[in-house]
C-alpha positions in Angstrom: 13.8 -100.0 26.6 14.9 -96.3 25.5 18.4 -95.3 26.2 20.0 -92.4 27.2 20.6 -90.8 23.8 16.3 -91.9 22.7 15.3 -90.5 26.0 17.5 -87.3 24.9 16.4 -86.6 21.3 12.9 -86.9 22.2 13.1 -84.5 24.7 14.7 -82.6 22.3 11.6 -83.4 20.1 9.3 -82.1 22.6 10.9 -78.9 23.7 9.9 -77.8 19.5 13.3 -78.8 17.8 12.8 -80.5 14.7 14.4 -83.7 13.7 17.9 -82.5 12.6 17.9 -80.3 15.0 17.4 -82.5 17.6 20.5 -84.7 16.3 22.4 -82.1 16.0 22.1 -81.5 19.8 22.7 -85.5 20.6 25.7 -85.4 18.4 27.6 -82.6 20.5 26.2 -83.4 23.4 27.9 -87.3 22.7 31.3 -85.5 21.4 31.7 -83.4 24.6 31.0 -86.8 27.0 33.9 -88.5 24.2 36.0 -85.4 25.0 35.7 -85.3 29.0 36.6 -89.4 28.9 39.9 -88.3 26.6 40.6 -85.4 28.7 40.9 -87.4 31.5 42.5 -90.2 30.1 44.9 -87.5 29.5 45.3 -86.3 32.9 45.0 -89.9 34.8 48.1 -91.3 32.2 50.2 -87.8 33.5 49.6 -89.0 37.0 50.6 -92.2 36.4 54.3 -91.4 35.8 56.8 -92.9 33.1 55.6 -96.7 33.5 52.1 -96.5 33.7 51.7 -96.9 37.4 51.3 -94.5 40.1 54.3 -93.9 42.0 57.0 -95.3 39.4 60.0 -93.3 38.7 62.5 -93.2 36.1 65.2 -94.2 39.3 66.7 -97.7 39.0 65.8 -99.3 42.1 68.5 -101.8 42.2 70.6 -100.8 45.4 73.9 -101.2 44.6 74.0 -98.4 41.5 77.3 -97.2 39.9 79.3 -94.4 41.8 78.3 -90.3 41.1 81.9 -89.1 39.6 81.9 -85.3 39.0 84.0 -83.3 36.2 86.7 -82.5 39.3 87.1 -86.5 40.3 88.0 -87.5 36.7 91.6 -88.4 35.4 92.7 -85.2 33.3 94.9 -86.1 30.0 98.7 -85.7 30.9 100.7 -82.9 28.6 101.3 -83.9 24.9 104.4 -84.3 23.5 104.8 -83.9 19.8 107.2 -86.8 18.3 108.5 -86.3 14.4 106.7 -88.5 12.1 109.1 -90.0 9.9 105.8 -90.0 6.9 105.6 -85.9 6.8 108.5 -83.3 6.5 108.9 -81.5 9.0 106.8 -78.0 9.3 109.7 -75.0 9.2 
C-alpha cells in the first residue's frame, strides 16, 4: 500500500536522484502543499468577516439602536463666570 510521498521519492529514485536528494525534493514539495493549505486558510478566514462566518458584520443587529447625535446637535457649555474663592488671594 504506498502512499503518495513512497510513490513520489521513488520516482524520484528512478529519474537518477540519489537518496538525499530524493528527500530533499519530498520535503519541499510537502512544505509548499503545507503552505498553499495556510495560504488559504489565510484567505477563507478574510472572507469570513469579523465573527468567523460569511456575511457577519461588526453592525448590531438589534433594531431599536441608540440615536446618531452629530457635534452640531449636542448641548454646548453655557459662559463661565469666575466667582472669588475665599482659599486664594486675589490675582492683582
Amino acid at each position: 500500500n504506498a502512499t503518495p510521498g513512497r510513490i513520489y521519492f521513488d520516482a524520484k529514485k528512478a529519474a537518477g536522484k540519489t537518496s538525499m536528494e530524493a528527500m530533499r525534493a519530498l520535503k519541499r514539495r510537502l512544505s509548499n502543499v503545507v503552505y498553499r493549505r495556510m495560504v488559504h486558510d489565510q484567505q477563507t478566514r478574510q472572507a469570513a468577516g469579523p465573527g468567523g462566518h460569511s456575511g457577519t458584520t461588526r453592525q448590531s443587529s438589534v433594531t431599536d439602536l441608540p440615536p446618531d447625535i452629530g457635534s452640531s446637535d449636542k448641548p454646548q457649555p453655557g459662559p463661565t463666570t469666575t466667582q472669588p474663592n475665599p482659599h486664594f488671594p486675589a490675582a492683582s
